[in-house]
C-alpha positions in Angstrom: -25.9 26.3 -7.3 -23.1 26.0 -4.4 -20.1 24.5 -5.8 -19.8 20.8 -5.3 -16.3 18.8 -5.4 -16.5 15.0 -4.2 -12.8 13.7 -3.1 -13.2 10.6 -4.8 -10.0 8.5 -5.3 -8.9 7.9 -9.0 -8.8 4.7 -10.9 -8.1 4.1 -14.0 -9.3 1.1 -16.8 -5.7 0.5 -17.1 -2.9 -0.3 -13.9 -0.5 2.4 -14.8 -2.7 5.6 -15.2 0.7 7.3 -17.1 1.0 4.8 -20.2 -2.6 5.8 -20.9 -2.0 8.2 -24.0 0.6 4.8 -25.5 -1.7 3.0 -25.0 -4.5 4.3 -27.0 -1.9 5.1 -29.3 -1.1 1.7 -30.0 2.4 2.8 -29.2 2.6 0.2 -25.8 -0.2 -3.0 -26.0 -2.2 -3.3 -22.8 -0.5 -6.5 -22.0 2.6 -4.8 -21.6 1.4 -2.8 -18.9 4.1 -4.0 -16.0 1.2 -3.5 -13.6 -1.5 -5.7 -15.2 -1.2 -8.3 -12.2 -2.8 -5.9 -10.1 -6.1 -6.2 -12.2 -6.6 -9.4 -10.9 -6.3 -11.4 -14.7 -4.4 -14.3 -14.4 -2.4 -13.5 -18.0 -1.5 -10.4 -19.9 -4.2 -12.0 -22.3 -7.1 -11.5 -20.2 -6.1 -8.1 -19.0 -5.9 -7.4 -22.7 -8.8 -8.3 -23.2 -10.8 -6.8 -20.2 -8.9 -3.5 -20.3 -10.2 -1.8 -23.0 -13.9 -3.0 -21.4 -14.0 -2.1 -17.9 -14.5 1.8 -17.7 -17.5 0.8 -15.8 -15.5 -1.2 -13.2 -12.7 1.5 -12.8 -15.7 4.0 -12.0 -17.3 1.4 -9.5 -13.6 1.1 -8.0 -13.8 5.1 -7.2 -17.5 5.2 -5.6 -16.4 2.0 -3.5 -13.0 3.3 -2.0 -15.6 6.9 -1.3 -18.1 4.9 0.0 -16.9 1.8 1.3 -13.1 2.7 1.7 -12.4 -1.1 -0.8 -11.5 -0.7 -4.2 -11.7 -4.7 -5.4 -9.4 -5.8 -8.7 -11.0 -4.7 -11.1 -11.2 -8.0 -13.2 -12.9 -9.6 -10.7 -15.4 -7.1 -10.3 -15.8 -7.9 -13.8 -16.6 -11.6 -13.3 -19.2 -10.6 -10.7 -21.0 -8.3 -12.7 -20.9 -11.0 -15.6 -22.6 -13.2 -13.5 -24.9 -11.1 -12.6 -25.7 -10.4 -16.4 -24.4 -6.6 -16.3 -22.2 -8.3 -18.9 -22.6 -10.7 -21.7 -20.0 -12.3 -22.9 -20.7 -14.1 -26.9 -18.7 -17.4 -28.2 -17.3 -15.6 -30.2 -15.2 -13.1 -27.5 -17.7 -10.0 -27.9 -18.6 -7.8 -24.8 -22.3 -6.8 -24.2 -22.5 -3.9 -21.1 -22.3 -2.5 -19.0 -25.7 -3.3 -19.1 -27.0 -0.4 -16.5 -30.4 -2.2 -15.2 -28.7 -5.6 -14.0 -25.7 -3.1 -13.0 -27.5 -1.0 -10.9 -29.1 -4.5 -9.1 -25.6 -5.9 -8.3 -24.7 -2.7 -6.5 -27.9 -2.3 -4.6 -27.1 -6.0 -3.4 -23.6 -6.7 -3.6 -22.3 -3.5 -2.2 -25.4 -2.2 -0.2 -25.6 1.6 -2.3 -28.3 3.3 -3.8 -28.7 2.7 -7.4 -30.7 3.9 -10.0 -30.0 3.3 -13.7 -32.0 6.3 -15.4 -32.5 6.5 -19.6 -33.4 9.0 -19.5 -31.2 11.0 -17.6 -32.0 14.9 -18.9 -28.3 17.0 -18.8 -30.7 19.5 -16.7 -31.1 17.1 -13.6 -27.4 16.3 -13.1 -25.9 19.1 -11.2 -28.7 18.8 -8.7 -28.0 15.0 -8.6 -24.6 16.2 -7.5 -25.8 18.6 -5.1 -28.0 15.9 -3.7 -25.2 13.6 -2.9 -25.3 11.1 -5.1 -22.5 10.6 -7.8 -23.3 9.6 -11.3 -22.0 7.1 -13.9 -22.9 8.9 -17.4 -22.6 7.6 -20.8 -20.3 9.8 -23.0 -18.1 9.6 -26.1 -14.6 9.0 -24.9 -13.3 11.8 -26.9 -14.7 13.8 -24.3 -10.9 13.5 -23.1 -10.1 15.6 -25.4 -13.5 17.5 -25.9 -13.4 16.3 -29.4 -15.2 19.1 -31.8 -16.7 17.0 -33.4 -17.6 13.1 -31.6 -19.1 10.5 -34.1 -21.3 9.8 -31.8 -22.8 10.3 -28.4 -22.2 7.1 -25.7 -19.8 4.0 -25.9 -17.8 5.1 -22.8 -18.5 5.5 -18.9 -17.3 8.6 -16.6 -17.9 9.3 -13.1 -19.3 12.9 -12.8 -17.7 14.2 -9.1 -18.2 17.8 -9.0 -20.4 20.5 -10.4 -21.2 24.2 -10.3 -23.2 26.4 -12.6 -20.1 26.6 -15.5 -19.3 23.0 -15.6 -19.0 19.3 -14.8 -16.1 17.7 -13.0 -15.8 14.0 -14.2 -13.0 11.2 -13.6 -12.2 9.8 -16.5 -11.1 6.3 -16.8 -9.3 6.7 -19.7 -8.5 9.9 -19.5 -4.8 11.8 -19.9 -2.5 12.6 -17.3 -2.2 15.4 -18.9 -5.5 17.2 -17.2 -8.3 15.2 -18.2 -8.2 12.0 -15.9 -8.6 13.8 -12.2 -11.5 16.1 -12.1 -11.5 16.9 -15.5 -14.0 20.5 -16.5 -16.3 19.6 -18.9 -18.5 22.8 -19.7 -22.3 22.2 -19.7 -21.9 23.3 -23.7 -19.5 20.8 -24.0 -20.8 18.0 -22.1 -24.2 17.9 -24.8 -21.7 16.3 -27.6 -21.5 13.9 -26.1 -23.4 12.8 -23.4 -26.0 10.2 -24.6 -28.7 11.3 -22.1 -28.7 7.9 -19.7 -26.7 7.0 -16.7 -26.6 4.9 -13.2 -27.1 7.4 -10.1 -25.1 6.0 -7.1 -25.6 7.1 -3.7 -24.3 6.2 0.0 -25.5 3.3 1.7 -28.0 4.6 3.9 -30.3 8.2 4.1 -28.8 11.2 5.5 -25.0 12.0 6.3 -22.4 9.8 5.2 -20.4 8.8 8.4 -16.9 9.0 9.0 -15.2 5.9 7.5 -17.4 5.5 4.9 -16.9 8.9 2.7 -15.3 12.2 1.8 -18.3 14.2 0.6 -17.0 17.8 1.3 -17.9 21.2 -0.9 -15.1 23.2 -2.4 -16.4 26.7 -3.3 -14.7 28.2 -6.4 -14.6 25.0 -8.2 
């Protein structure tokens, strides 16, 4: 295949990108992030709580500003998928979602893009996805920041896959590192199968054909 690089913006689950790896660490608590404001929570509680939820929302963030050149708060994106029962919130504080059939709904109507929530979504199809224009939410372990040897399992976090070509995947990781492994991070194809879960949301622009100025960056970078 041609090499494929989207120039998608970045977002991150979390305000300040950098206190990431403390985070995660439990060395700095998500409330303490001085940019949690920005998330639209009202308290350091609720972006506590939402943080650590909202891959899904940080990856919507990225295809918006692409597409749509708005990249909402991401708590309030939140409440609007909730609504729309991509989320379900229990009594008792537990977090169903993202839920990728009602997901892929609210962005078809909300935001006016082509979505398709796909399970299954075979490894083989994605790099032509890419190719095709679309970008694509996959479900992976989130040690794929690290490309963990060994995952427990495969799923439990969301990625935005922005790049291909016939040696690897380029993803954005929400809660990836600074370090290489947030910003079109390389995840070999013999890499990716640990732990990639097989289903995912393809996301495309809002109308056939080319995407026009204003309203996206698609552009091919050969060599990447």
């Amino acid at each position: 295949m041609n090499p494929i690089l989207n120039q998608v913006p970045y977002y991150s689950q979390w305000e300040s990108p950098e206190l990431v790896p403390d985070i995660l660490a439990g060395t700095v608590q998500a409330g303490d992030d001085p940019l949690w404001e920005r998330s639209g929570a009202v308290s350091e509680e609720e972006y506590t709580y939402w943080s650590w939820r909202i891959c899904g929302m940080a990856c919507l963030r990225m295809v918006l500003d692409f597409w749509w050149g708005v990249a909402p708060a991401s708590i309030r994106l939140a409440e609007e998928c909730l609504a729309a029962g991509a989320y379900v919130r229990h009594p008792d504080g537990r977090l169903d979602g993202l839920i990728h059939g009602p997901f892929a709904e609210y962005v078809r109507t909300r935001w006016g893009l082509y979505a398709e929530a796909r399970d299954p979504l075979p490894m083989k199809e994605l790099a032509a996805q890419i190719e095709g224009g679309r970008l694509l939410v996959l479900s992976v372990h989130p040690g794929i920041r690290t490309l963990d040897p060994e995952p427990a399992r495969k799923g439990g976090h969301l990625v935005l896959g922005v790049g291909a070509n016939d040696r690897e995947l380029l993803i954005h990781n929400p809660s990836g590192f600074p370090d290489g492994s947030q910003q079109y991070a390389r995840v070999p194809w013999a890499d990716l199968s640990r732990f990639y879960a097989g289903r995912g949301i393809l996301l495309g622009p809002p109308r056939r054909g080319r995407v026009s100025a204003g309203t996206g960056r698609r552009s091919v970078a050969p060599g990447h």
